[in-house]
C-alpha positions as CSV (number, residue, x, y, z in Angstrom):
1,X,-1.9,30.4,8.5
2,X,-2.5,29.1,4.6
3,X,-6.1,28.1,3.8
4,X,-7.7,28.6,7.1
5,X,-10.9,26.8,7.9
6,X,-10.8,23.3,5.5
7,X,-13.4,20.7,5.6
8,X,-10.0,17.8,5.1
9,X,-6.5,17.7,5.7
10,X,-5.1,14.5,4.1
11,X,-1.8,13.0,4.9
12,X,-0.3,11.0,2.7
13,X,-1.3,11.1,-1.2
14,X,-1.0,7.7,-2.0
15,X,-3.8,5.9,-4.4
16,X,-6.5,5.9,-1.6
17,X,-5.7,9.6,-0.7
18,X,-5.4,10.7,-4.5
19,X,-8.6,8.6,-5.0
20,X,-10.4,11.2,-2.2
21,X,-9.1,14.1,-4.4
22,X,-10.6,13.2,-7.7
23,X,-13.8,12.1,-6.0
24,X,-13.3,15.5,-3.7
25,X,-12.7,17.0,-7.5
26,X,-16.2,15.5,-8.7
27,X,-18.4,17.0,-5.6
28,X,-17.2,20.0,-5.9
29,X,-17.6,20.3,-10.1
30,X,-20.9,23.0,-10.3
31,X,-21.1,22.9,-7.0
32,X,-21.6,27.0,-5.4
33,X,-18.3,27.9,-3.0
34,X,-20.7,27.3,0.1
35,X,-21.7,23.4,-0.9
36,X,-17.7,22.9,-1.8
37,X,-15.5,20.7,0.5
38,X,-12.0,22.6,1.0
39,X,-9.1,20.3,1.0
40,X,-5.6,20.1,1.3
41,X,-3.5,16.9,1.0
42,X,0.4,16.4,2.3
43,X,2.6,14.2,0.8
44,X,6.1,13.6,2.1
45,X,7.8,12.7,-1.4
46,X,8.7,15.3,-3.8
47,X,6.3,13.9,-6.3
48,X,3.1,11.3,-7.1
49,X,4.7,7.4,-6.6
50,X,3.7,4.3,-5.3
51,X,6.2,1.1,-4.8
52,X,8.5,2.6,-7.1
53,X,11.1,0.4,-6.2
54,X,8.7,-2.7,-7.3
55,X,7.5,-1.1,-11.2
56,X,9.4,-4.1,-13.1
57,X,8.9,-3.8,-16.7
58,X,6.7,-7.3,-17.1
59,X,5.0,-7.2,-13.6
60,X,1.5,-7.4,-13.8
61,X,-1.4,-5.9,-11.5
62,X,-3.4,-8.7,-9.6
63,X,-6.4,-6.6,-9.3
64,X,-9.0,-6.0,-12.6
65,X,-8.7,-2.4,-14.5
66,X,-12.2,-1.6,-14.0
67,X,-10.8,-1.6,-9.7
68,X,-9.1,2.0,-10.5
69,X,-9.6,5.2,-8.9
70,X,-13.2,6.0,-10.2
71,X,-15.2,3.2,-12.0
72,X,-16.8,1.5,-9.1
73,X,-18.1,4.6,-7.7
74,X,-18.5,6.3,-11.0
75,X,-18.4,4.7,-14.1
76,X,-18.7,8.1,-16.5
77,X,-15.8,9.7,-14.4
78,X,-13.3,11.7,-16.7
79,X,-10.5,9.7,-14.5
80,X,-11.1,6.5,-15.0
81,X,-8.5,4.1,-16.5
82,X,-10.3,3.7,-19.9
83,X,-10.1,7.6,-20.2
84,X,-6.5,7.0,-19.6
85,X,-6.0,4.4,-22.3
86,X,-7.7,6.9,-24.7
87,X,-5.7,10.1,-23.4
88,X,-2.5,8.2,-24.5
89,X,-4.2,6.6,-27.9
90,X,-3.7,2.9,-26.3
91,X,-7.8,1.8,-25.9
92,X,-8.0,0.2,-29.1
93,X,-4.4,-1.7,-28.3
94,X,-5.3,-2.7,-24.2
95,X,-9.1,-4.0,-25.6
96,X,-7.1,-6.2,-28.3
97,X,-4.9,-7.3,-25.6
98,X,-7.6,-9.0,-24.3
99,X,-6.5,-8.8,-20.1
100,X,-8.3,-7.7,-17.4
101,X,-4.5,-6.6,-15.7
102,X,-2.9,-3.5,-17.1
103,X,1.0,-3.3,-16.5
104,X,2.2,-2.5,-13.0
105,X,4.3,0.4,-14.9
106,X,1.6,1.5,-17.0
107,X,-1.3,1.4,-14.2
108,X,1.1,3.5,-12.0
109,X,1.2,6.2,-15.3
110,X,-2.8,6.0,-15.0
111,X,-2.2,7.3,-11.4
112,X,0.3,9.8,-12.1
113,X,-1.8,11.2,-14.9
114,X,-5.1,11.0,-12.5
115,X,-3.0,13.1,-10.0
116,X,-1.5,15.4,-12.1
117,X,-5.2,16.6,-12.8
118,X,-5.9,17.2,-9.1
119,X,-2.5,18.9,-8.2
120,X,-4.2,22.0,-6.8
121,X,-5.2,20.1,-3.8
122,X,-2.2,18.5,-3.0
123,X,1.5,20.0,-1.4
124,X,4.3,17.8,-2.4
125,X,7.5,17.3,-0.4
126,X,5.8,18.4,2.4
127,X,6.7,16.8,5.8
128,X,3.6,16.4,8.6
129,X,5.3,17.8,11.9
130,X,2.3,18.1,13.7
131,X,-1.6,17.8,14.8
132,X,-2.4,20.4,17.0
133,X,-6.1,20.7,18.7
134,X,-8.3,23.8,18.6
135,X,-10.6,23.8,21.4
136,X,-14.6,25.7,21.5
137,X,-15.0,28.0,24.5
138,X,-16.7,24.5,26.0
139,X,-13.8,22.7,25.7
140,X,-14.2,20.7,22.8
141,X,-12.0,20.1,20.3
142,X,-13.5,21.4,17.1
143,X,-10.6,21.8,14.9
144,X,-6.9,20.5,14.4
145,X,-4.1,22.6,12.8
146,X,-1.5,20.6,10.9
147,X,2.0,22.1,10.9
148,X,4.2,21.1,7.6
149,X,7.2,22.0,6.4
150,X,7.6,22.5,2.7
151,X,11.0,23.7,0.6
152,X,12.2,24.9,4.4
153,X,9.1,27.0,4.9
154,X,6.4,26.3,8.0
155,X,2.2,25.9,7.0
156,X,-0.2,25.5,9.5
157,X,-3.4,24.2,8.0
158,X,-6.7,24.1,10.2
159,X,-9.4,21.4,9.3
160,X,-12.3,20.0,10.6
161,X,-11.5,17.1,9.2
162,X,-8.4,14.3,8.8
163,X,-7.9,11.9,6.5
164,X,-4.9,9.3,7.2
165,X,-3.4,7.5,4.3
166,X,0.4,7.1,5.2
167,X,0.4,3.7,3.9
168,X,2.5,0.8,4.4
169,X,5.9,0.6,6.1
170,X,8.5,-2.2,4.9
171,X,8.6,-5.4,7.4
172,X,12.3,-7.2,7.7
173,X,12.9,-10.2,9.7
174,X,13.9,-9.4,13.2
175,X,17.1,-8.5,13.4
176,X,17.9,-7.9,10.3
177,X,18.8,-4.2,9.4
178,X,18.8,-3.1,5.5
179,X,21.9,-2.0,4.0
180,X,24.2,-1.8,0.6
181,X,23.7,-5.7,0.6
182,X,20.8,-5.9,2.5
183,X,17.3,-4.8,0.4
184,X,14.2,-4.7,1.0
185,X,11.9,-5.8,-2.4
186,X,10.6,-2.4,-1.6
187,X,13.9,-1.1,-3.1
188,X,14.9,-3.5,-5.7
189,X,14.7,-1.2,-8.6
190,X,16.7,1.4,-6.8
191,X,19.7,-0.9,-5.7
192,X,19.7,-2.5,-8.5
193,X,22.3,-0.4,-10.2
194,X,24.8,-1.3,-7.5
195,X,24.9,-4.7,-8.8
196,X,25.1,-4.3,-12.6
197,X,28.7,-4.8,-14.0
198,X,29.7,-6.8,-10.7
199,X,29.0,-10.0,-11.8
200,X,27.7,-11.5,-8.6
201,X,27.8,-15.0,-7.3
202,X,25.1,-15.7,-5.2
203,X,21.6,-13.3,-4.6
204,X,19.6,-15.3,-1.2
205,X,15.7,-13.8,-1.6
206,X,13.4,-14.9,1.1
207,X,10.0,-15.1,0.8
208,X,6.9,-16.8,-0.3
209,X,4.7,-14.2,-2.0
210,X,3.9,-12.3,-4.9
211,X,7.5,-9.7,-4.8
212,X,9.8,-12.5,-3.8
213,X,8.7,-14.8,-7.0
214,X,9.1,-11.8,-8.8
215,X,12.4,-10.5,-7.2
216,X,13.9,-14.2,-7.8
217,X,12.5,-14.4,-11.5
218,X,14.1,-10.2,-12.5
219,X,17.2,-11.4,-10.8
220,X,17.8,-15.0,-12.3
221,X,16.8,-13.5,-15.6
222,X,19.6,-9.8,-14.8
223,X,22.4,-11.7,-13.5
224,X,22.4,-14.7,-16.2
225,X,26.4,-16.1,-14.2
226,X,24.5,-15.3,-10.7
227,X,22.9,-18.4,-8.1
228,X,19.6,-17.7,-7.4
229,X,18.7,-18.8,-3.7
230,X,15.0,-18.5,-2.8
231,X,14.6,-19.2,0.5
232,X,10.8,-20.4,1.9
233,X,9.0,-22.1,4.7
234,X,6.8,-23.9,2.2
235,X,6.9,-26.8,0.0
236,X,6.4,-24.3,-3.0
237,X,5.0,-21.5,-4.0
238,X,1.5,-21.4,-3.4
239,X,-0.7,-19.7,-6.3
240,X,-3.3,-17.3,-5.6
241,X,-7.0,-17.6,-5.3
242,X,-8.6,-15.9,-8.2
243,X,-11.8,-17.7,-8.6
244,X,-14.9,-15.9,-9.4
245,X,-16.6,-16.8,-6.2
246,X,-13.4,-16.9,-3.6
247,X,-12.9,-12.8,-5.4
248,X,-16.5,-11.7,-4.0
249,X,-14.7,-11.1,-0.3
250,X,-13.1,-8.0,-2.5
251,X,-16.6,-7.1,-3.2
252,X,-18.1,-3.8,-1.6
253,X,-21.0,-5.8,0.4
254,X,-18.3,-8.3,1.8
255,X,-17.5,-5.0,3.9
256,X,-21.0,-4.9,5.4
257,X,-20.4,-8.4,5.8
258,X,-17.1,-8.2,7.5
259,X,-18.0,-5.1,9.9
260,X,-20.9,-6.8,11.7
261,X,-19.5,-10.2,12.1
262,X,-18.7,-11.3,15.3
263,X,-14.9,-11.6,15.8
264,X,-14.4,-15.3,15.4
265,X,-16.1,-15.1,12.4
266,X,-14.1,-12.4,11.1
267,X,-11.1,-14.6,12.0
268,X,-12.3,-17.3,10.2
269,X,-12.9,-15.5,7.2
270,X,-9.6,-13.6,7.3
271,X,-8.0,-17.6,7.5
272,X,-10.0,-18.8,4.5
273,X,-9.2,-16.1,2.3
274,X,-6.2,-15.0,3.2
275,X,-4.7,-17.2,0.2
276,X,-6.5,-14.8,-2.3
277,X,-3.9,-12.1,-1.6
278,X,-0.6,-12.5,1.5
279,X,1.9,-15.1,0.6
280,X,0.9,-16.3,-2.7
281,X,2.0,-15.9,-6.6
282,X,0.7,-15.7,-9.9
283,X,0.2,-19.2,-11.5
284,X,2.2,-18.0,-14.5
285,X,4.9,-17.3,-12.8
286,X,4.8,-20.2,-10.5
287,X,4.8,-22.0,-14.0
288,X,7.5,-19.6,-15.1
289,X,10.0,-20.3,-12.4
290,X,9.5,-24.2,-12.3
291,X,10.5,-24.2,-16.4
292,X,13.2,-22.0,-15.9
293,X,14.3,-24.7,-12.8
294,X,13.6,-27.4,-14.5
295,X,15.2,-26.3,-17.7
296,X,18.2,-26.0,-15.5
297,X,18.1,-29.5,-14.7
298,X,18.1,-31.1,-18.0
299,X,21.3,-28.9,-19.2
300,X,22.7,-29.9,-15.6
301,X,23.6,-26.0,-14.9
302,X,21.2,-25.0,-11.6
303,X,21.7,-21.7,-10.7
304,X,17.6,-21.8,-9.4
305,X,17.8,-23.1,-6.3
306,X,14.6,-23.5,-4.2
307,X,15.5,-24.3,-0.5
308,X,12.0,-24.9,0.4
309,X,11.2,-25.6,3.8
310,X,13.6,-24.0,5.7
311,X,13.6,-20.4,7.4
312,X,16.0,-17.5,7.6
313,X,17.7,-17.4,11.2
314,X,20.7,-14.5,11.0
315,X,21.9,-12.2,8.4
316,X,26.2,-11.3,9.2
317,X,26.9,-8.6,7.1
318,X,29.8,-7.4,5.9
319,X,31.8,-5.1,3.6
320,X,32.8,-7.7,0.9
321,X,29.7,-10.2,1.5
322,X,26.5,-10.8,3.4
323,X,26.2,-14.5,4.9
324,X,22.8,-15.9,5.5
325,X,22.1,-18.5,8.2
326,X,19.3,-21.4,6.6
327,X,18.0,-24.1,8.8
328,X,16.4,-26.7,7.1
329,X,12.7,-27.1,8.9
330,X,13.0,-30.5,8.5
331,X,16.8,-31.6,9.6
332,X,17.2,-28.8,11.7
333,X,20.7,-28.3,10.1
334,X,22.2,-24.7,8.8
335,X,23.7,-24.0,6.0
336,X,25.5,-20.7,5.5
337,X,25.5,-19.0,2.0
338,X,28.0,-16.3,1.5
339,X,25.9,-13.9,-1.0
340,X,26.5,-10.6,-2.5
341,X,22.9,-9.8,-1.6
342,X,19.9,-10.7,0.5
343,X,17.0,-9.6,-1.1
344,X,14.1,-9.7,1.8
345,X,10.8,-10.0,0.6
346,X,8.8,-9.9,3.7
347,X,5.8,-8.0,3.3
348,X,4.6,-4.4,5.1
349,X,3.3,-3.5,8.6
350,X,0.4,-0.8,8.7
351,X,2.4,1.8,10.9
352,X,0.1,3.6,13.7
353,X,-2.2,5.9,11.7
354,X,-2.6,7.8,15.4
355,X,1.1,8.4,15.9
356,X,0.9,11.7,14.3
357,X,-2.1,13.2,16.2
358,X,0.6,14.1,19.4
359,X,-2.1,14.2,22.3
360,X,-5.0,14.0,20.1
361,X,-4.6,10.0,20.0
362,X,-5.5,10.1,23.8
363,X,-9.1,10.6,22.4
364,X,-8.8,8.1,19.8
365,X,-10.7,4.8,21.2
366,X,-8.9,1.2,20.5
367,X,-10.2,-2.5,21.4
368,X,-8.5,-4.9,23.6
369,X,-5.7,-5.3,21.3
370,X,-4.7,-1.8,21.4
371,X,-6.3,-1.7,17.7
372,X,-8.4,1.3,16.5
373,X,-11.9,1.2,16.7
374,X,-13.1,2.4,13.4
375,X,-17.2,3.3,12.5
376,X,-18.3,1.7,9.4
377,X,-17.6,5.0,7.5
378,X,-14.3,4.4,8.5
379,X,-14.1,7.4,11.0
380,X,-12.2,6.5,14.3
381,X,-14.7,6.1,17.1
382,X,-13.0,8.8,19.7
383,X,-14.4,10.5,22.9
384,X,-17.1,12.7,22.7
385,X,-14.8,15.5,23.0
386,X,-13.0,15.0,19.8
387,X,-15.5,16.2,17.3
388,X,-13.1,16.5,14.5
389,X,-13.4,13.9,12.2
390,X,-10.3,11.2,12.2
391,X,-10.5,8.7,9.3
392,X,-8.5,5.8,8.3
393,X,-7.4,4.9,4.6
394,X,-5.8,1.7,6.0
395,X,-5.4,-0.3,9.5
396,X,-8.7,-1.2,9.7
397,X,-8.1,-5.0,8.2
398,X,-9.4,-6.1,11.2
399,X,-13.0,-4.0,11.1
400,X,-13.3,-4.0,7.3
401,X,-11.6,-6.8,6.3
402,X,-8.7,-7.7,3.7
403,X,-9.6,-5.1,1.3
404,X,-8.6,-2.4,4.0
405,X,-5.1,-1.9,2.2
406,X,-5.8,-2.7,-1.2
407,X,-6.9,-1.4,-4.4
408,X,-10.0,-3.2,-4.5
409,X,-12.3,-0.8,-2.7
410,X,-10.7,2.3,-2.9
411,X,-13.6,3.8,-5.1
412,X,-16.4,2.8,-2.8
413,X,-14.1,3.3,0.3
414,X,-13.8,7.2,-0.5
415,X,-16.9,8.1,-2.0
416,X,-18.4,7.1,1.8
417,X,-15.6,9.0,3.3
418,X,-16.8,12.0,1.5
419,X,-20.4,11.1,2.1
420,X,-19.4,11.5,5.9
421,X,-17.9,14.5,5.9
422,X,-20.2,16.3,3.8
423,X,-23.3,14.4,6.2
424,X,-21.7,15.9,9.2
425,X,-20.3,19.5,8.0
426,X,-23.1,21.2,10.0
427,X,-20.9,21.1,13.0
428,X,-20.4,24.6,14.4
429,X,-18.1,27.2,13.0
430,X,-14.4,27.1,13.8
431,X,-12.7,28.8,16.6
432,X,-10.8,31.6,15.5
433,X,-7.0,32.7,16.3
């Protein structure tokens, strides 16, 4: 057994889980071996990434710098993104720059550098097989052991802790089954290649949101021969809600806010705010795509075509073509576009965060819904049985509201993780084997 008695097992090493390292990192600096919190994080790919497959060269965070890893929690951290900027002599550039959002490309460098500094507590292409419970002489479980396989070689960590950060999972209509010419935006960057030097006809992207504006806008402006389809149940793209006071439901009180809230009222607020981040775009690049349209127009060469209004009912692939089935939302009739692609841009699904913990999940508590129940220090309320500590870096939208999966509240979000675990680590001592 490698590194017996941990206080955290994290799984996944994404920004939120990387984000519980470096604050993890910050504890522990001065700290004697005895005040310490022991971790180990497990990440399936074989190194630090997040939505490669989306890092377009002129994409643009939607979220403000100063929302990194650190700043919120600790402004004078040594990992911030400032400390970044200087590291790679840019500060004086970005702060002439005058924007609040850093490159998509360059804020996924910050992470990478941030991580690289924290690679002792993480295991790279390391695949979770696993959660096993250790039980007290009383019968309670005290402790799991995680079972990995790294590089073709079995490690069982045992933690009194777990921290779940697996993530999103990509979401594509129903049905519809990716292949060589049907992507997920997930994967743009990556299939890309494929199409270069082909010369394609027709691309059909569907989708209303942030990745589908910008999948339609890379590809009209790659394939310069190629018809654009974008394909939408809306008049038009709708832009995003920005505005100063709309932005405070990102704010870390709007969590207190959220948790206590009766359910209709956290229904409510989910439906009034939803517009500042799922299915909306960028005004600039709502204006972007309407010039390049319009544009069209005048020299009476479309290639931009908006079908608005109308929804995406089959998907026939084949080996020479992919043919997409459009009804109109307002005729009711189809249209069938024989495409070299379908580019789907249709969002994620939170996969279970319990569907690793094998017979452990039967102690994990969920509401009506079948939805975890989460403690406001995002532990999952479980049986009294389960004293091990199970906590959630996503999934919990619907207890802590919209900024459960975003970059927003990460900083605040793990510095109370770690305020938990370290409040709690008086538990008794771990059973041996």
């Amino acid at each position: 057994m490698s590194e017996p008695e941990l206080d955290v097992v994290g799984i996944g090493f994404g920004p939120s889980n990387l984000a519980m390292a470096i604050a993890v990192s910050e504890h522990n600096s001065g700290r004697g071996p005895d005040a310490r919190v022991r971790t180990r994080f497990l990440e399936r790919q074989a190194g630090f990434g997040w939505h490669r497959g989306m890092l377009l060269d002129d994409a643009t965070m939607q979220v403000s710098f100063l929302k990194d890893l650190v700043t919120l929690r600790n402004p004078t951290s040594e990992f911030t993104f400032l400390r970044y900027l200087h590291s790679q002599d840019r500060l004086i550039d970005f702060i002439n720059h005058k924007n609040l959002f850093p490159l998509r490309v360059e804020f996924h460098d910050y992470f990478a550098w941030a991580a690289a500094q924290v690679d002792d507590q993480v295991t790279y292409d390391a695949e979770v097989l696993s959660v096993t419970p250790v039980a007290s002489p009383g019968g309670d479980v005290v402790a799991v052991d995680v079972l990995s396989r790294h590089g073709g070689q079995l490690s069982t960590h045992r933690a009194r802790n777990l921290v779940i950060g697996t993530g999103l999972r990509p979401r594509l209509p129903e049905g519809v089954t990716a292949s060589d010419r049907i992507w997920h935006t997930s994967d743009l960057l990556h299939n890309l290649p494929k199409l270069r030097g082909t010369e394609p006809r027709r691309i059909v992207v569907v989708g209303a949101g942030q990745s589908a504006a910008e999948a339609v806008a890379t590809l009209h402006r790659e394939f310069p021969t190629a018809e654009i389809c974008a394909v939408f149940s809306r008049y038009g793209y709708s832009p995003a809600d920005d505005s100063s006071f709309a932005n405070r439901i990102f704010d870390p009180a709007a969590v207190d806010d959220f948790y206590v809230a009766p359910e209709d009222v956290k229904r409510q607020l989910m439906g009034y705010h939803a517009n500042t981040n799922y299915s909306v775009v960028d005004m600039d690049l709502i204006d972007d795509l309407y010039r390049r349209a319009y544009q069209e127009k005048v020299l009476g060469k479309q290639r931009l075509r908006m079908l608005n209004v109308s929804r995406l009912t089959e998907v026939a692939d084949g080996p020479d073509q992919v043919v997409a089935s459009v009804r109109s939302l307002v005729t009711g009739e189809t249209q069938r576009l024989a495409a070299d692609v379908v580019v789907c841009a249709t969002g994620y699904h939170q996969a279970d965060p319990y569907a690793i913990l094998g017979e452990l999940a039967d102690l994990c508590h969920r509401d009506e819904l079948g939805r975890p129940r989460v403690e406001r220090d995002y532990r999952a309320a479980t049986d009294p049985r389960l004293r091990v500590g199970i906590y959630l870096q996503g999934g919990t939208e619907h207890t802590h509201g919209i900024t459960s999966a975003l970059l927003s509240n990460t900083a605040i979000r793990v510095g109370e993780i770690l305020d938990s675990v370290v409040t709690r680590r008086s538990a008794p001592a771990l059973v041996s084997v």
